[in-house]
C-alpha positions in Angstrom: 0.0 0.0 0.0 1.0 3.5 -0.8 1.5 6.2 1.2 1.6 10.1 1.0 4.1 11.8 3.4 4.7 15.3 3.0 8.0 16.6 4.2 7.8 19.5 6.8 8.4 22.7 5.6 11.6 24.3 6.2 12.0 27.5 8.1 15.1 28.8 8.1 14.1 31.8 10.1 17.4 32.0 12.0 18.2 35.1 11.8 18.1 36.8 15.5 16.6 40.6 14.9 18.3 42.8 17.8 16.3 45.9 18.4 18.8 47.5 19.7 19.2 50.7 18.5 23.0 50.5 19.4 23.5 48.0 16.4 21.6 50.1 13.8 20.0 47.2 11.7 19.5 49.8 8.9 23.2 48.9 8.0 22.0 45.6 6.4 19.4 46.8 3.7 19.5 43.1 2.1 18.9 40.9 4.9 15.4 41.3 4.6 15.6 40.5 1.1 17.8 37.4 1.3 15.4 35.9 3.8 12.6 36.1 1.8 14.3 34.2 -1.6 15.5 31.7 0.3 12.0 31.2 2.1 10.5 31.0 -1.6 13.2 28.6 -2.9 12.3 25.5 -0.9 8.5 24.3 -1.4 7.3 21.4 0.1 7.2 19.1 -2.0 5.0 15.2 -1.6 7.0 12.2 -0.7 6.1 8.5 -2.6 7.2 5.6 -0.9 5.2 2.0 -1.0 7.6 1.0 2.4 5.5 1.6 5.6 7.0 3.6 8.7 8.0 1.0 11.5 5.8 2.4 13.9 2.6 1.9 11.7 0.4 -1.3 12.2 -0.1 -3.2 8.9 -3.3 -3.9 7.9 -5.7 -7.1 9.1 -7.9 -8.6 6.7 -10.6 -10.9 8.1 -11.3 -13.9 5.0 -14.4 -16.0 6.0 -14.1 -20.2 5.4 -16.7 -21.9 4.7 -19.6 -19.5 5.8 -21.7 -20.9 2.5 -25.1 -20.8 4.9 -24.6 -16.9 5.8 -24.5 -18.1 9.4 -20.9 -17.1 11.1 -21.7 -15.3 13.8 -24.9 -13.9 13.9 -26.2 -11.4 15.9 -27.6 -12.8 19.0 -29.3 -11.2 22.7 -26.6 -13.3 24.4 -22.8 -13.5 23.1 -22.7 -17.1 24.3 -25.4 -18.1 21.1 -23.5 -16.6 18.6 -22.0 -20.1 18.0 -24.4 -23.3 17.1 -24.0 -26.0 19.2 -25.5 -28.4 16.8 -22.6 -27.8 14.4 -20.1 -28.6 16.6 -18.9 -32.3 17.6 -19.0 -32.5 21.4 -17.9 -35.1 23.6 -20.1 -36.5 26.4 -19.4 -35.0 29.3 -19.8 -37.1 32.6 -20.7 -34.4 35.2 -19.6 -35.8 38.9 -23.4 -36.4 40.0 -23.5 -38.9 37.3 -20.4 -40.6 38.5 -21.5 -40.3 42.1 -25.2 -41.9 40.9 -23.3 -44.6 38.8 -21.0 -45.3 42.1 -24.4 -45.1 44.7 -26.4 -48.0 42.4 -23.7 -50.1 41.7 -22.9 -50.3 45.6 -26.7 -50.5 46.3 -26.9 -53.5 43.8 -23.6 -55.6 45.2 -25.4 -55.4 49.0 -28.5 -56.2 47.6 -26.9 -59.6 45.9 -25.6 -60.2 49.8 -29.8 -60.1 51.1 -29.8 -62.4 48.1 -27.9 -65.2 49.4 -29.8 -66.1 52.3 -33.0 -66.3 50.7 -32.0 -69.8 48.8 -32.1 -71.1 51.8 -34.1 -69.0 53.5 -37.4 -69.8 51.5 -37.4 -73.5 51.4 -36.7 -74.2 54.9 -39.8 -71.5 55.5 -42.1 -73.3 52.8 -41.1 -77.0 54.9 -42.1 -75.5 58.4 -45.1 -73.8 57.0 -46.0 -76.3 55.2 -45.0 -80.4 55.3 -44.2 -80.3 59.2 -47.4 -79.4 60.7 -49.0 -82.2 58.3 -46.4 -84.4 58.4 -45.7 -84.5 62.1 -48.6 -82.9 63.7 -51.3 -86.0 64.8 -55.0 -85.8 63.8 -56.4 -86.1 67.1 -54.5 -82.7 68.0 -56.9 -80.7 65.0 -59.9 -83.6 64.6 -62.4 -83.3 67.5 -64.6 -84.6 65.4 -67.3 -83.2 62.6 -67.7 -80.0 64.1 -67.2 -76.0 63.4 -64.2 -76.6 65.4 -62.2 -78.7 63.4 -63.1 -76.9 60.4 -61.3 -74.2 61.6 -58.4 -76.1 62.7 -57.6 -77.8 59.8 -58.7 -74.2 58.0 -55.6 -72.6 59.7 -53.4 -75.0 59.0 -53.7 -74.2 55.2 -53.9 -70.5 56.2 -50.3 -71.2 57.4 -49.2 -72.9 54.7 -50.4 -70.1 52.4 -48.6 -67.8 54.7 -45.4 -69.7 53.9 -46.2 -70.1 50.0 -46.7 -66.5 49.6 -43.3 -65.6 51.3 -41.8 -68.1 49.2 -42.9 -66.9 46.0 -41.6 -63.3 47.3 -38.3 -64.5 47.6 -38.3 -66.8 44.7 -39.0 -63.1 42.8 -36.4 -61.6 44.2 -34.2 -64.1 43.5 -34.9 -64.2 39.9 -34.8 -60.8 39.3 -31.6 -59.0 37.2 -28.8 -57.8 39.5 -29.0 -54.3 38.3 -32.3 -53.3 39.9 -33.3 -50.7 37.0 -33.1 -53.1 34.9 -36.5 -54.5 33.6 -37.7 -58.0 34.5 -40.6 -59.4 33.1 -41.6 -62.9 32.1 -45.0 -63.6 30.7 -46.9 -66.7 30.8 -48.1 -68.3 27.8 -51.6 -68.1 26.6 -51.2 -71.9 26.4 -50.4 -72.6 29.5 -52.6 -70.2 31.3 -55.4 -71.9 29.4 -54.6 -75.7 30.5 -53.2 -75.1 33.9 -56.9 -73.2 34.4 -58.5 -76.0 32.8 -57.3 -78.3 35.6 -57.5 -76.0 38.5 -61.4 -75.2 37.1 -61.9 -79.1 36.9 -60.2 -80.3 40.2 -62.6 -77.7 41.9 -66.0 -79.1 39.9 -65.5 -82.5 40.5 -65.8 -81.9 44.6 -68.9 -79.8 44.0 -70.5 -82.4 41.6 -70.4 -84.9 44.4 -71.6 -83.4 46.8 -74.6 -82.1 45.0 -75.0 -85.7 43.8 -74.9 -86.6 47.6 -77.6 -84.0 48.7 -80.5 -85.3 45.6 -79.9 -88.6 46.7 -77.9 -90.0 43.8 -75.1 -91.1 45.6 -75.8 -93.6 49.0 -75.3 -93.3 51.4 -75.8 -89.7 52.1 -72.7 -87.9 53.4 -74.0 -84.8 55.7 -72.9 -81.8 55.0 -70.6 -80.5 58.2 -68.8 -84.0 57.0 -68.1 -83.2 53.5 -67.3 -79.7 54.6 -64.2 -81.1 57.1 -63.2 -83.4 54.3 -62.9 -80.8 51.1 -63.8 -77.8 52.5 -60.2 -77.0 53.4 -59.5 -78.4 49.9 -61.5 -76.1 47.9 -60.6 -72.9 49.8 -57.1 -73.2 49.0 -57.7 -74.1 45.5 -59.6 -70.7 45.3 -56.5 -68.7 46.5 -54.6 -70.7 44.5 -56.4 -69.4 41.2 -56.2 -65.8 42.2 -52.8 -65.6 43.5 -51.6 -67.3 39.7 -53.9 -64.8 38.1 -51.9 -61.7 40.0 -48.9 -63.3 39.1 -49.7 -63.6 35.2 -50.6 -59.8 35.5 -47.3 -59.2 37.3 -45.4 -61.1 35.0 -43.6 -62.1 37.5 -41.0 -65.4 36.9 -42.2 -67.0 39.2 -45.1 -68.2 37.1 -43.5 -71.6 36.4 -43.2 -72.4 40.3 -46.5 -71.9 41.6 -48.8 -74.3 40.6 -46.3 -76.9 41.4 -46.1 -75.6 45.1 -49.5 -75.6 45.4 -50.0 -78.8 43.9 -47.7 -80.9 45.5 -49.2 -79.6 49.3 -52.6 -80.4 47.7 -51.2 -84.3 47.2 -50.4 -84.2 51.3 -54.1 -82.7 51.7 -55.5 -85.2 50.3 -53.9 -87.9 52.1 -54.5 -86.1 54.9 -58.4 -86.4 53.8 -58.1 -89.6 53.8 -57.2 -90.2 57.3 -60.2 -87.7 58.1 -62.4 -90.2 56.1 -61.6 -93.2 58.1 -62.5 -91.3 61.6 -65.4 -90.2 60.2 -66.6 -93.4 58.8 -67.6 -91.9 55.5 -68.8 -93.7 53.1 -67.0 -95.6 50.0 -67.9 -93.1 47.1 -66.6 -90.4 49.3 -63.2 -92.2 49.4 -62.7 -93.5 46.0 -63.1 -89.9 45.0 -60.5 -88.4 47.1 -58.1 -91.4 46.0 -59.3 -90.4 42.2 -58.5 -86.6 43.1 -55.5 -87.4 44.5 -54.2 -89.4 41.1 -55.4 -86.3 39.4 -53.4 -83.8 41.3 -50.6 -86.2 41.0 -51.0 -86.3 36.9 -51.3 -82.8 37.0 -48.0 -82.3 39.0 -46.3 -84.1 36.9 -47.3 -82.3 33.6 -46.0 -79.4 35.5 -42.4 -80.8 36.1 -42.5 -81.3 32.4 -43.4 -77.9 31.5 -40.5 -76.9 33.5 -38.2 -79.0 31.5 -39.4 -78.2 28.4 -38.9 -74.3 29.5 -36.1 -74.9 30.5 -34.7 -76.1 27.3 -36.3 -73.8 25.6 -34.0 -71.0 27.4 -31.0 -72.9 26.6 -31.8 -73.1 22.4 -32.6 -69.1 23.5 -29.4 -68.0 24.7 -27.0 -70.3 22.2 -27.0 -67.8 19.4 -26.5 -65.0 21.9 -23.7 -67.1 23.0 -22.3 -67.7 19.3 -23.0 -64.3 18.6 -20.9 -62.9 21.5 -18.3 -65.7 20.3 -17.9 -64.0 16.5 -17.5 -61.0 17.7 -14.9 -61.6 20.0 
């Protein structure tokens, strides 16, 4: 870049006048006249030079890259918008709360696998008190007093009990079975299959009971059983098998995983409730039909138990073919 500089102009007013009328400056009549042609001689005259001076700043030019949209730095009400932050790769940035949160659950999960480890004992040693000892162990004459209200009851509480213990099994059996991260989602549904033929047998084994005795009552089946009796013998019997229905309908609606292991829990005390039936039949003298069909209701329940052992094998080796091509592909990929 060019630049103009024009040179100062050169006075050469030097001359010192003395007004002192002791020097007489009327003896120099041309001094006057010299200063002025000199004066008149040098002009200033403009200076070319392309070089800058070293104390001027050179020039900035500002050259925009890529700013095809129109969109570098726009005007914004805050100065901390002017950039997009859409445009811009950004890391994820793990703010110490998350840390801390991440820390918190995974420490809250590892002492929540130690409350784990009891339960697997825990829950089968509560389902055997609750459950097989008082039947097992417990004589009749302590809970039969004969066929009365009161031994209703008694024998009532002792599947109250057992239920107790069931339900506290199944709690622990959930627990158990759940993921180890406990945000993680854990749901297991029951197929429509299976819910239809393990109702199917539960709605039949609860029929067959009610058939008889209303066969009893009209007279078809002799000798009549009264109906206090028949209450002592099934009425136990049919109560459980009630809660049994609505505590596998909760747990289809849960879809809890513990949907595999209740009917066979309930089933196999129903085999020992049964028997113990039996025992109740010969103290009350009932009569034959009333025993062949607990014997026929306990090779029912039996059949039915069995079908449900199956069902657990055949799950299980369904979850097995499941996981081998997670398992292969985890194996390609290492």
């Amino acid at each position: 870049m060019a630049s103009f500089i024009q040179s100062p102009t050169i006075s050469t007013i030097s001359i010192t006048q003395i007004h002192s009328r002791s020097l007489k400056l009327l003896r120099y009549p041309n001094l006057q006249h010299r200063h002025t042609l000199y004066h008149k001689c040098i002009k200033p005259s403009p200076l070319c030079c392309t070089n800058l001076s070293p104390w001027e700043a050179s020039p900035v030019t500002y050259a925009e890259n890529n700013d095809t949209g129109g969109n570098f730095l726009k005007e914004t009400a805050n100065i901390f918008e002017t950039l997009s932050s859409d445009k811009t790769d950004e890391a994820p940035v793990t703010t110490i709360k998350e840390v801390t949160d991440a820390a918190d659950q995974t420490r809250s999960s590892v002492q929540f696998q130690y409350f784990k480890w009891p339960m697997w004992l825990l829950g089968p040693s509560l389902l055997l008190a609750t459950g097989m000892a008082p039947t097992l162990w417990l004589p009749i004459s302590s809970i039969f007093l004969g066929p009365n209200i009161a031994s209703l009851l008694s024998l009532t509480g002792l599947d109250c009990i057992f239920n107790l213990g069931a339900s506290l099994f199944l709690l622990m059996a959930d627990s158990c079975a759940r993921p180890k991260n406990p945000t993680e989602p854990c749901s297991s549904k029951a197929p429509f299959s299976y819910q239809f033929w393990n109702m199917v047998a539960t709605i039949t084994g609860f029929i067959i009971p009610l058939i008889m005795m209303f066969g009893s009552q009209k007279g078809f089946l002799q000798p009549q059983l009264p109906p206090i009796s028949f209450a002592v013998l099934l009425g136990p019997y049919l109560l459980l098998l009630s809660v049994q229905m609505i505590t596998e309908m909760l747990i289809w609606h849960w879809q809890s995983s513990v949907w595999l292991v209740t009917p066979v829990i309930y089933e196999a005390y129903r085999v020992l409730q049964l028997m113990r039936g039996l025992k109740l039949g010969a103290e009350l003298n009932a009569p034959a039909w009333m025993v062949h069909s607990i014997r026929g209701l306990v090779c029912w329940w039996v059949l039915i138990l069995g079908m449900q052992l199956m069902r657990v094998a055949w799950y299980a080796g369904f979850t097995a073919r499941a996981r081998q091509p997670q398992s292969s592909a985890v194996a390609d990929a290492n």
